[in-house]
C-alpha positions as CSV (number, residue, x, y, z in Angstrom):
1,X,91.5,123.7,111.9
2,X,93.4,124.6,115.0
3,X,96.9,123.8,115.7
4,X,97.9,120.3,117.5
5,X,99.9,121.9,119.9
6,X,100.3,125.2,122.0
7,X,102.1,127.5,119.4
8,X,103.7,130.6,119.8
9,X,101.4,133.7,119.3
10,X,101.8,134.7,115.4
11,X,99.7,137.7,115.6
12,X,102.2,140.4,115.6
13,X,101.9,143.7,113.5
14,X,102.6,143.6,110.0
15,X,104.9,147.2,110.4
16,X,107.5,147.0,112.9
17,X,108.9,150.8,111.3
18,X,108.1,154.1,112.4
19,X,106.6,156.2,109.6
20,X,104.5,155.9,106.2
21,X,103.5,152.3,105.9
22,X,104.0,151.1,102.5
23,X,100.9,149.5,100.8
24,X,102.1,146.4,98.6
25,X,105.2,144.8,97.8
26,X,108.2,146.4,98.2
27,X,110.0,147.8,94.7
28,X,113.5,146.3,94.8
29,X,115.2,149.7,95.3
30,X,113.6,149.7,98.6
31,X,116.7,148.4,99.9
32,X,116.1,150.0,103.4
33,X,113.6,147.0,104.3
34,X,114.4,143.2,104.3
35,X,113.5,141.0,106.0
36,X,113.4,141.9,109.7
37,X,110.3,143.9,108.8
38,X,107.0,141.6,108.1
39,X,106.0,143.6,105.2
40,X,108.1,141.2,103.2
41,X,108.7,137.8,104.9
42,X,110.6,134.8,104.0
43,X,112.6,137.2,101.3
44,X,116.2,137.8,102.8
45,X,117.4,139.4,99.9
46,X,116.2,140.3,96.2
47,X,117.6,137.0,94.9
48,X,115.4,134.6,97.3
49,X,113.5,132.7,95.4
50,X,109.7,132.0,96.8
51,X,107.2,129.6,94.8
52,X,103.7,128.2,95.4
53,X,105.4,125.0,96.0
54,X,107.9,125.5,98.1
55,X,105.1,126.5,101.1
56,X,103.7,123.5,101.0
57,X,107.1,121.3,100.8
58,X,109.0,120.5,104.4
59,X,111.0,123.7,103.7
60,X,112.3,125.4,106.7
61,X,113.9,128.9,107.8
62,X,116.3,129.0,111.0
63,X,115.7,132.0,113.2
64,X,118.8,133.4,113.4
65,X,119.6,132.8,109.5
66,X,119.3,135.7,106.9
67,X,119.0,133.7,104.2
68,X,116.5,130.6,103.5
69,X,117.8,127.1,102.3
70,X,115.8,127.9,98.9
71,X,118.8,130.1,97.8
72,X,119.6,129.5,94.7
73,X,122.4,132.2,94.1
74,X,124.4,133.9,96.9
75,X,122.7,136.5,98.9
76,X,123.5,139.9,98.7
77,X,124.6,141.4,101.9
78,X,122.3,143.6,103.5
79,X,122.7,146.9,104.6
80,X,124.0,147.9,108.9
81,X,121.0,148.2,110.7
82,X,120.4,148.7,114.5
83,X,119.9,145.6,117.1
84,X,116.3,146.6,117.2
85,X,116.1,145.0,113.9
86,X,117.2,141.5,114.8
87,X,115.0,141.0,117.3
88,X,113.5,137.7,117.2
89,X,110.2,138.4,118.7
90,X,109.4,141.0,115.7
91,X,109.9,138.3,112.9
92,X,107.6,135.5,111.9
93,X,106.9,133.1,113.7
94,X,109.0,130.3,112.6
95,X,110.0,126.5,113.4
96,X,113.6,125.5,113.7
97,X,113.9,122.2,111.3
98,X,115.9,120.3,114.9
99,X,112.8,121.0,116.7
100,X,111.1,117.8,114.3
101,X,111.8,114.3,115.0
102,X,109.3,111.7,113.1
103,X,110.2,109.3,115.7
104,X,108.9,112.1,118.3
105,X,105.1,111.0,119.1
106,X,104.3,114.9,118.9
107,X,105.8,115.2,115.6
108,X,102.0,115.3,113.8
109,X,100.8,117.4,116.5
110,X,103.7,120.2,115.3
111,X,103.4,119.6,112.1
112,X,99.5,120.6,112.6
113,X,100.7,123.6,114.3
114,X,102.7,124.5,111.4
115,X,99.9,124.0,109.0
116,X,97.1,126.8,110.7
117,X,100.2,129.3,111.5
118,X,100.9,129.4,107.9
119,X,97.3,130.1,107.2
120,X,96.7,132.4,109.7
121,X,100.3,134.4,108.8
122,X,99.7,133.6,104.7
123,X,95.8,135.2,104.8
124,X,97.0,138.5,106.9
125,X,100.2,138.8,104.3
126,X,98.1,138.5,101.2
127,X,95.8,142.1,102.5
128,X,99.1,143.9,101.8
129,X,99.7,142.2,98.3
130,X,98.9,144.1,94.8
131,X,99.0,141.0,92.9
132,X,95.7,138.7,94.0
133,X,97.7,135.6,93.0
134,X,100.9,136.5,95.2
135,X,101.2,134.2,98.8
136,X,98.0,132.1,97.5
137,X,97.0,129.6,100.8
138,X,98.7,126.1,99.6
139,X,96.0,123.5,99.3
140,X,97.4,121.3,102.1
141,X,96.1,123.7,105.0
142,X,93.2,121.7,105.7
143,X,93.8,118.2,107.3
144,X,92.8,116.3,104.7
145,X,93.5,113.6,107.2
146,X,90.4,113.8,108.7
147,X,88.6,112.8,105.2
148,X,90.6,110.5,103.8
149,X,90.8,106.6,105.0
150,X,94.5,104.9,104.3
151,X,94.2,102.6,101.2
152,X,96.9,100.3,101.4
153,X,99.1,100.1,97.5
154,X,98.0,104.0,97.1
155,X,101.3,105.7,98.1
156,X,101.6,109.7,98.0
157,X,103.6,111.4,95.5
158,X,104.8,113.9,98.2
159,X,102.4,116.5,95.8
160,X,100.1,116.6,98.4
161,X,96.9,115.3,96.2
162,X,95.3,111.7,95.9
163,X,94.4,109.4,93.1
164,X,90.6,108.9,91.7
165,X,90.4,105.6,93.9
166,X,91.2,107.7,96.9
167,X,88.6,110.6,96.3
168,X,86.0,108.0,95.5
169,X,86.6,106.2,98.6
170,X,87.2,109.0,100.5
171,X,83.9,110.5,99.5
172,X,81.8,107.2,100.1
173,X,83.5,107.0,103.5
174,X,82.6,110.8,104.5
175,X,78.9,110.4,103.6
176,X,78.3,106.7,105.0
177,X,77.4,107.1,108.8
178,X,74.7,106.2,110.8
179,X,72.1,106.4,108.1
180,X,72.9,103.2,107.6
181,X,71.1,102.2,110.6
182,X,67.6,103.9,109.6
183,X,67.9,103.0,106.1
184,X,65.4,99.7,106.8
185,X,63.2,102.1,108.7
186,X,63.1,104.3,106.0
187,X,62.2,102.1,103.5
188,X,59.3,100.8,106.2
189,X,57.5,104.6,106.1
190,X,57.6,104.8,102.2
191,X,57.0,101.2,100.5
192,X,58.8,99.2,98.9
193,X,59.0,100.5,95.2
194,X,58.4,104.3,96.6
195,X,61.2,103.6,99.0
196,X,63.8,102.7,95.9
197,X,62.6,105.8,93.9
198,X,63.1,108.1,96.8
199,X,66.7,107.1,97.6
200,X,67.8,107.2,94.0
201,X,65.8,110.6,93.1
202,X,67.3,112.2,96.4
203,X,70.9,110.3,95.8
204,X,70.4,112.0,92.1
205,X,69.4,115.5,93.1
206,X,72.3,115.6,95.7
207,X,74.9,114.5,93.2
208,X,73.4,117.2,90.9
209,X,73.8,119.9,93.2
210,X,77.5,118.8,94.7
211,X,78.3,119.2,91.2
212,X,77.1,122.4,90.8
213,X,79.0,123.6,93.7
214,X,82.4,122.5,92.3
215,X,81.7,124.3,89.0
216,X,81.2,127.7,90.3
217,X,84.2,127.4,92.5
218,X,86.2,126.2,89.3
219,X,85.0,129.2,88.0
220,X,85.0,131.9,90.7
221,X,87.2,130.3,92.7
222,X,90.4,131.6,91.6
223,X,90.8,134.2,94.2
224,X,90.4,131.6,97.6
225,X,91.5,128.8,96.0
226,X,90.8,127.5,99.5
227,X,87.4,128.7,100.2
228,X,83.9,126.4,100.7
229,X,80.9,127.3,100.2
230,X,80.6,129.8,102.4
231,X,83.3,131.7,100.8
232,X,81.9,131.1,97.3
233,X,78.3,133.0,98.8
234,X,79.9,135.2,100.2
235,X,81.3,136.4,97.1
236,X,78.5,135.8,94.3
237,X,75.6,136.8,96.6
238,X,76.4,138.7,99.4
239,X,77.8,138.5,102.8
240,X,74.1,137.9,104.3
241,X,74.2,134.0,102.2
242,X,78.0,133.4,103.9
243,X,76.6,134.0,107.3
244,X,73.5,131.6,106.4
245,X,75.4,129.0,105.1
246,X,77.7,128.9,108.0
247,X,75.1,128.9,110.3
248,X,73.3,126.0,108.8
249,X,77.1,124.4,108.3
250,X,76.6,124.2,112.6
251,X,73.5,123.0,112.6
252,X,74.4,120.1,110.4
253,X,77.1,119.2,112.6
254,X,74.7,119.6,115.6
255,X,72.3,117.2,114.3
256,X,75.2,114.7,114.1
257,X,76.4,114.8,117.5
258,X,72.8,114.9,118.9
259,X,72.2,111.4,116.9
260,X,75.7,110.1,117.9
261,X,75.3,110.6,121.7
262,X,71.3,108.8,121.1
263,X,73.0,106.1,119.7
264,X,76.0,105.8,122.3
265,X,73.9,106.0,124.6
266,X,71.7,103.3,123.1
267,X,74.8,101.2,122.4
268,X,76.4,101.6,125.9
269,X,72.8,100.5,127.3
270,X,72.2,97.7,126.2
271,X,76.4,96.5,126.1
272,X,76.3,97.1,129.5
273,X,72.9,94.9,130.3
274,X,74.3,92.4,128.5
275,X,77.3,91.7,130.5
276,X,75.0,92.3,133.7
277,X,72.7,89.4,132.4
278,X,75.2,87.4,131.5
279,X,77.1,87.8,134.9
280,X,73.9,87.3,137.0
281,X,72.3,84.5,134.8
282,X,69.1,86.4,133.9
283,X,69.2,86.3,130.1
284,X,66.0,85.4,128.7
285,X,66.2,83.6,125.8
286,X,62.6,82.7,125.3
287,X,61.2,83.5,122.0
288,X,59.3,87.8,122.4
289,X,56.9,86.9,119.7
290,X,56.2,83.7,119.9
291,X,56.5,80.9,117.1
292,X,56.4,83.3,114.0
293,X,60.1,84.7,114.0
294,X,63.5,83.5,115.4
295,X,64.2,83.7,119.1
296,X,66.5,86.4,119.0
297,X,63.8,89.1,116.7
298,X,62.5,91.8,118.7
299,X,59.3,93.7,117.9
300,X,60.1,97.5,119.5
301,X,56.4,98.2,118.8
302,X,55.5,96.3,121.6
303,X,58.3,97.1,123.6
304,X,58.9,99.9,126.7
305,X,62.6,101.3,125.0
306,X,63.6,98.1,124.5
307,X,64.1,97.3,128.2
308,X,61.3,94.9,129.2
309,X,58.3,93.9,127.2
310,X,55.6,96.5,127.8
311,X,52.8,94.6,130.4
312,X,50.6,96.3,132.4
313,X,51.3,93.8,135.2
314,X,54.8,95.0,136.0
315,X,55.1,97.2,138.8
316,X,57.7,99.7,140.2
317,X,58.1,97.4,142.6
318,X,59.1,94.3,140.5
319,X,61.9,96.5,139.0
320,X,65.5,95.8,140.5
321,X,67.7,98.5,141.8
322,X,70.1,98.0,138.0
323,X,66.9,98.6,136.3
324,X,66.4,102.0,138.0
325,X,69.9,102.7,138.0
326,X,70.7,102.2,134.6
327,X,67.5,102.7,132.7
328,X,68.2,103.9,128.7
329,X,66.5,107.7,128.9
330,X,67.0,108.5,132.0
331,X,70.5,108.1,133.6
332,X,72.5,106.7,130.9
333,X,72.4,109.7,128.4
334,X,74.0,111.4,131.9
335,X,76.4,108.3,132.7
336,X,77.8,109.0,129.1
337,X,78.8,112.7,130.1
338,X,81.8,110.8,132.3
339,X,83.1,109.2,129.5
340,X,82.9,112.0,126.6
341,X,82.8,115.0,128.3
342,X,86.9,114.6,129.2
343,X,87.7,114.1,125.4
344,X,85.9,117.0,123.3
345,X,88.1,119.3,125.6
346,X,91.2,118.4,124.2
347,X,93.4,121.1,122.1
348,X,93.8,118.9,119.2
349,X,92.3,115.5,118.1
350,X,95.3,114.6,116.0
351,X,94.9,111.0,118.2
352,X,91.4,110.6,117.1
353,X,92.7,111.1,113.5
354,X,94.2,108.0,113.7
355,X,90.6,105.8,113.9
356,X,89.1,107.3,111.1
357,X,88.9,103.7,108.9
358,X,86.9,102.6,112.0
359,X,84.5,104.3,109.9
360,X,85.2,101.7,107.1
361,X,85.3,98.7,109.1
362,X,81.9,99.7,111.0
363,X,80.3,100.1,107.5
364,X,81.9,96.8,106.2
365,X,80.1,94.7,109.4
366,X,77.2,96.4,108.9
367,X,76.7,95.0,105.7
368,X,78.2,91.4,106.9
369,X,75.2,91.8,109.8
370,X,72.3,92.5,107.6
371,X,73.5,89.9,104.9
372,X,74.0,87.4,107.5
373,X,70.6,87.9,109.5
374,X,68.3,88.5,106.5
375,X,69.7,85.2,104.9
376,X,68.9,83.6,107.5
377,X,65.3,85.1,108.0
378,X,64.6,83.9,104.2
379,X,62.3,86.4,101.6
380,X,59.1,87.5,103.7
381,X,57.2,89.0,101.1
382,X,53.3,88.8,100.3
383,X,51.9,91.9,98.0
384,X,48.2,90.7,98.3
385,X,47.2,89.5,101.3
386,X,47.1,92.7,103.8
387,X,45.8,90.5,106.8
388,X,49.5,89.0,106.5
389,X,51.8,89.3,108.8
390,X,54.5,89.3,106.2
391,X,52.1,92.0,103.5
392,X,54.6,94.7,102.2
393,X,53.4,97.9,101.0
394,X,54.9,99.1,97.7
395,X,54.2,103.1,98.7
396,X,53.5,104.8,101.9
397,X,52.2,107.6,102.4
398,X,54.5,108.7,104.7
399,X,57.3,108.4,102.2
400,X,58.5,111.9,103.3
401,X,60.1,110.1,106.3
402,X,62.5,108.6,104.1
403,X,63.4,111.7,102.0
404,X,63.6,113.8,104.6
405,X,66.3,111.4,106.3
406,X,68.1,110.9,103.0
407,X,69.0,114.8,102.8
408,X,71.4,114.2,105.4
409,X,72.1,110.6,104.5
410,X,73.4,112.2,101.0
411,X,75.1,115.4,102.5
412,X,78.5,116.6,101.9
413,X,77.8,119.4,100.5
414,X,79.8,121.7,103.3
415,X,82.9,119.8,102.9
416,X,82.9,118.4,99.1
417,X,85.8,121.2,97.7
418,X,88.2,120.3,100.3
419,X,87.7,116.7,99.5
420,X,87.4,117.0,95.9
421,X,90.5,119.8,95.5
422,X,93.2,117.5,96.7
423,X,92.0,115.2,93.8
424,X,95.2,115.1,91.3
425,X,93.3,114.4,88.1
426,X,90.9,117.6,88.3
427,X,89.5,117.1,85.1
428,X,88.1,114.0,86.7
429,X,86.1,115.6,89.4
430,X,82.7,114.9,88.0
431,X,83.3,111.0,86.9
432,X,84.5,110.7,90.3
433,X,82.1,112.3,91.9
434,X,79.5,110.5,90.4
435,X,81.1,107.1,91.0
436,X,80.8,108.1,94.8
437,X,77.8,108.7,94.9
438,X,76.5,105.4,92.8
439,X,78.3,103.4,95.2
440,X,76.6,105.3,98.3
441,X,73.2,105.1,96.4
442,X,73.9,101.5,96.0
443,X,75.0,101.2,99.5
444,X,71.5,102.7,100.9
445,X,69.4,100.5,98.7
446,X,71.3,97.5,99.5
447,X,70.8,97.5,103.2
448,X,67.0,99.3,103.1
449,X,65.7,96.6,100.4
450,X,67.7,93.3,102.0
451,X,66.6,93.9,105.5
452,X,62.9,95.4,104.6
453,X,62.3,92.2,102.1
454,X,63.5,89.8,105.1
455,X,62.1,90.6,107.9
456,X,60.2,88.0,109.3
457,X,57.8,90.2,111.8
458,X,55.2,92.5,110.4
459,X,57.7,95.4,108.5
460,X,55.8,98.1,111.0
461,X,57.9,96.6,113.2
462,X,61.2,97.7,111.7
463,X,62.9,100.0,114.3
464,X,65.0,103.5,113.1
465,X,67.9,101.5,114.8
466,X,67.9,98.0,113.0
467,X,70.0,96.4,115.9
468,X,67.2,97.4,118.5
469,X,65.3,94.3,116.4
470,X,67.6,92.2,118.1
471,X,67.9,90.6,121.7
472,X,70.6,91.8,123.8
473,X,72.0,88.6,123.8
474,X,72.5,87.5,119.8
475,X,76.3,87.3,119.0
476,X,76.5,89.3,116.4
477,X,74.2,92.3,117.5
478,X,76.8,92.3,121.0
479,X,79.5,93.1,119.0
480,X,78.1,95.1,116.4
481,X,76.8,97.5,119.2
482,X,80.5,97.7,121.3
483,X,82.5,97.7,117.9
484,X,80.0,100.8,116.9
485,X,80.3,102.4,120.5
486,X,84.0,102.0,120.2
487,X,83.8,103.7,116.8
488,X,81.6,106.9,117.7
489,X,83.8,107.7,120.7
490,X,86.5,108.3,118.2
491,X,84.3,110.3,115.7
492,X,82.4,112.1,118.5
493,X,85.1,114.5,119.3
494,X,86.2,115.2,115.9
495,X,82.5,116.3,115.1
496,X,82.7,118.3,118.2
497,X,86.0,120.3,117.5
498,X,85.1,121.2,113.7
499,X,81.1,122.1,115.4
500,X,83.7,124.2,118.2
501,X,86.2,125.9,115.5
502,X,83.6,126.9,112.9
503,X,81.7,127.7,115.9
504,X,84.9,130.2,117.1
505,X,86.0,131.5,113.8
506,X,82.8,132.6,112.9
507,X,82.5,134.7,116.1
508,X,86.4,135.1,117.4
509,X,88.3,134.4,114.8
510,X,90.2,131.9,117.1
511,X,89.8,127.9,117.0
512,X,90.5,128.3,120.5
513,X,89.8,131.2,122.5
514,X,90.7,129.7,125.9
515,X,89.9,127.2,127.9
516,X,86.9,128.5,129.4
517,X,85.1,129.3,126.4
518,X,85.6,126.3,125.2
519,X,84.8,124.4,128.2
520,X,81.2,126.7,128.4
521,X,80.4,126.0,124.6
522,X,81.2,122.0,125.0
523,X,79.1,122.3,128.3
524,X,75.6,123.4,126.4
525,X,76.5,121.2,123.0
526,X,77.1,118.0,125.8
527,X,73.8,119.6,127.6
528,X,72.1,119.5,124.3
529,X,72.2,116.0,123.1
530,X,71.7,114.6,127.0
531,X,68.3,116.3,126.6
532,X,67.3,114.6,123.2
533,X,68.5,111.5,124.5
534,X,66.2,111.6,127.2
535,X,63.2,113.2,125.7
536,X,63.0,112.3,122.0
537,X,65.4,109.2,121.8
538,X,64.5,108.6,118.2
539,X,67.2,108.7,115.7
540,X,65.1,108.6,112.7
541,X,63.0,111.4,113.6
542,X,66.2,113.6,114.5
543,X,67.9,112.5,111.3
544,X,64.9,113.5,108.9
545,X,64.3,116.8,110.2
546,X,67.6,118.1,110.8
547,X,68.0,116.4,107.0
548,X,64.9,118.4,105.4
549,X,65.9,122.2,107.2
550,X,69.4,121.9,106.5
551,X,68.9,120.4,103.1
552,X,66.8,123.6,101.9
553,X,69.6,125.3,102.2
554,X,72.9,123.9,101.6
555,X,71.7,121.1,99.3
556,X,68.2,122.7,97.2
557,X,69.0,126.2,97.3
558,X,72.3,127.2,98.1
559,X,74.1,125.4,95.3
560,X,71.4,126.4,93.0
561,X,71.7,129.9,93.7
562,X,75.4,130.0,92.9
563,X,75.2,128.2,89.7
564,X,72.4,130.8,88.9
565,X,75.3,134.1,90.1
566,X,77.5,132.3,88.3
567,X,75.4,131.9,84.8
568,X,74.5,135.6,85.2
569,X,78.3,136.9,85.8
570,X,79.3,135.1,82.8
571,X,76.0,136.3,80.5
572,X,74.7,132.6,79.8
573,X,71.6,132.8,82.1
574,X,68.4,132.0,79.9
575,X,65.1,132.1,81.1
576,X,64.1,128.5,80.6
577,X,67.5,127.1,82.8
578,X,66.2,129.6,85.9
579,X,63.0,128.5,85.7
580,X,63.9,124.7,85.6
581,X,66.6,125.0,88.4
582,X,64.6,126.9,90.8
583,X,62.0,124.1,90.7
584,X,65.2,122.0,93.1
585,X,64.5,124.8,96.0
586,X,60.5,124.4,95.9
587,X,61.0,120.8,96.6
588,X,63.5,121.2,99.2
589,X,60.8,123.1,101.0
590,X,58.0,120.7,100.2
591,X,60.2,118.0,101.7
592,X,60.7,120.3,104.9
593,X,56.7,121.3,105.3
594,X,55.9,117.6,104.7
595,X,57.8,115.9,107.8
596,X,55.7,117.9,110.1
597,X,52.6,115.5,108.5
598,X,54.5,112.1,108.7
């Protein structure tokens, strides 16, 4: 993560002595080098005391200070040494404890900064060290912030890790997105009883392999006890499988903000013709398909993009000038460049941090909106009777829709050892974990089977945005669409700095190589989703595809392939375990070859 604020360059050389350059810690006769040489930081004298702890507690050194308030004996006086020694710009590169005031509105922003310096000057340290376990990253460098929702009566410890209801939440929080949207669509293309079974078997298989991630970096994780998954390939099967798995680590996160912008876009559309109608009187509140459903139902099916309903009659010329001007594919994907493309620039996001249980709240309305409309809809349900407009399938063959989408429904694959590190009761990891991922499975089903069961039009008509099934003008569907809009602008530019610093470290090893190159690689991301906005405006198809590629990988195969190092390295591999787990992969692929026959 890069820092919150403009720091002070901490890449200096880790010698600042003529001669033979010592490889290791010093021995303690080496009396000749303290501290104003890098090779041994933070260490003013041989009775400093350094822990694990104390890097990750609000410990501080003062720049023109020898010693470090840690002492816990007086410090021996170092030898006479030239001026050259003492100057500041040679030492690390630290932050004076006046420079932080809480009350200070940039005091998170420095306290970020702190954070990645310590990384960045902890990782280059530990090359010189002869002892792996000596200057090990502390486990608060990643903001954990940007995971974890406040839960009010769940107070720190000041140890830096969470409770078991935290890490639950906080892992049902991180997965739930805009799958929830789809979820009745999903359930449309595979059937009612096909539907359930292909949520819980994918919900099941994800789970399994999440699971098998955190073992082998219990195991082999000793030595980067900060590492993800691309760390953990890197080191059981090759550099090759950490360049893979970061590359399909970007193209999860472009598939999220390619759907995001679809659905600002769609969101801002239709928010925007509301208040127009409203303001000119030109609402039409006439039932769209006639006496068999509520006035406000919509039937996309028959619609042009949800603008007017599709007739042959209308001409160009009966279009007003709003209606070319602001028309859903064409201008309004562009419209939305004013209004994002400002934000993802930023330095730091710390501000958008502070919106992250928007995420919650969205969720929570969602599942007020579906209960709400589907109760008042009533059960439409007829097995038999095909010729009915209410007949419901029990399997579709074009269930592969559905599981496709809920590979990047269930996915948190990239991300699940930060979260599930900072848990406090490790040992608990895989009852929490699996507690998670119930209440996500349940989540899915809930709002898939109430709104699929309900709907009082024929359930072809189910859109992969359930609020395009509404009129622009229904209460609740105005607000759920501005409250959502809201929402995404917030969550848009945090995808878009971790998709721009994994992006950078990968290929510069800078977060932020300057402001050009960041303003170039936010230029063809922004270009990017405009273009799928305009040409293939379809949420669901975007979601299941980018779903079944990247789930080959980091959900059927990568996981798999670790657990399988892992049993090898530790000489418990049998035959009859390969065999059975490299069945996951061949059905990650069959889920990939079958969306291009849905």
């Amino acid at each position: 993560m890069g820092p919150g604020t403009d720091a002070p360059p901490v890449r200096q050389k880790m010698f600042d002595r003529a001669g033979q350059k010592y490889r290791g810690w010093k021995p303690h006769n080496y009396s000749d080098y303290d501290s104003g040489s890098e090779s041994h930081p933070l260490m003013s004298s041989d009775t400093s005391q350094t822990s694990h702890t104390s890097f990750g507690a609000t410990a501080f050194m003062f720049p023109d200070s020898e010693t470090s308030d840690l002492e816990s004996a007086a410090p021996v006086r170092p030898r006479p040494r030239s001026p050259e020694f003492y100057n500041t710009a040679r030492r690390p590169f630290l932050y004076p404890v006046d420079n932080f005031r809480k009350n200070d509105s940039s005091w998170e922003d420095q306290m970020s900064a702190i954070t990645y310096n310590r990384f960045q000057y902890y990782s280059k340290l530990r090359a010189y060290a002869l002892d792996d376990n000596a200057l090990i990253i502390p486990n608060h460098v990643v903001p954990f912030t940007y995971f974890v929702p406040y839960i009010s009566g769940t107070e720190s410890r000041g140890d830096g890790k969470q409770g078991s209801l935290v890490t639950i939440f906080a892992v049902w929080n991180t997965i739930m997105g805009s799958s929830l949207l789809t979820m009745p669509w999903g359930m449309q293309n595979a059937g009612l009883l096909m539907g359930i079974i292909t949520i819980v078997a994918m919900g099941g298989l994800c789970l399994y392999t999440a699971h098998k991630i955190l073992q082998v970096q219990m195991h082999h994780g000793e030595g980067n006890p900060d590492g993800e998954v691309a760390e953990l390939a890197t080191q059981l099967l090759g550099k090759w499988a950490g360049y893979i798995a970061k590359l399909f680590s970007l193209l999860v996160l472009l598939g999220a903000v390619i759907v995001y912008w679809v659905l600002m876009s769609n969101f801002l559309y239709h928010s925007v013709d509301y208040i127009y109608e409203t303001v000119t009187d030109t609402a039409d509140f006439s039932p769209q398909n006639g006496s068999e459903a509520p006035p406000s139902v919509l039937c996309p099916l028959y619609q042009f993009y949800n603008e007017v309903p599709y007739n042959t009659s209308v001409s160009e010329g009966q279009r007003t000038t709003f209606d070319r001007v602001w028309n859903l594919t064409t201008t309004v994907p562009i419209f939305l460049v004013f209004v994002i493309g400002p934000l993802i620039n930023f330095r730091s996001v710390t501000f958008f941090t502070k919106f992250n249980s928007l995420g919650t709240l969205s969720v929570m309305y969602i599942l007020v909106f579906v209960i709400i409309k589907s109760a008042s809809f009533g059960v439409n349900v007829d097995f038999r009777n095909i010729a009915s407009i209410h007949f419901t399938p029990v399997f579709q063959a074009s269930f592969p829709a559905l599981s496709g989408m809920a590979s990047l429904s269930f996915f948190i694959h990239n991300i699940i050892i930060t979260i599930m590190r900072n848990n406090r009761h490790q040992e608990k990891n895989t009852r929490d974990l699996s507690i998670a991922y119930m209440l996500v499975t349940a989540t899915y089903a809930f709002i898939g089977i109430i709104f699929y069961i309900c709907f009082p039009l024929r359930k072809n008509c189910i859109s992969d945005n359930l609020l395009n099934n509404f009129q622009n003008w229904d209460p609740m569907t105005v607000i759920a669409r501005a409250f959502l809009f809201f929402q995404l602008i917030t969550v848009y530019p945090l995808i878009a700095f971790m998709l721009r610093s994994q992006f950078f470290m990968a290929v510069t090893r800078d977060v932020y190589p300057g402001f050009s190159h960041v303003m170039g690689f936010n230029a063809i991301i922004v270009t990017i989703c405009v273009l799928f906005a305009v040409f293939l405006p379809s949420i669901g198809t975007i979601i299941r595809y980018t779903g079944a590629l990247c789930g080959l990988l980091y959900i059927f195969t990568l996981p798999i392939l670790l657990h399988l190092a892992s049993k090898r390295a530790s000489g418990k591999a049998s035959l009859i375990s390969t065999v059975l787990h490299l069945i996951i992969p061949v059905i990650g692929a069959i889920n990939l070859l079958a969306q291009f026959f849905v």
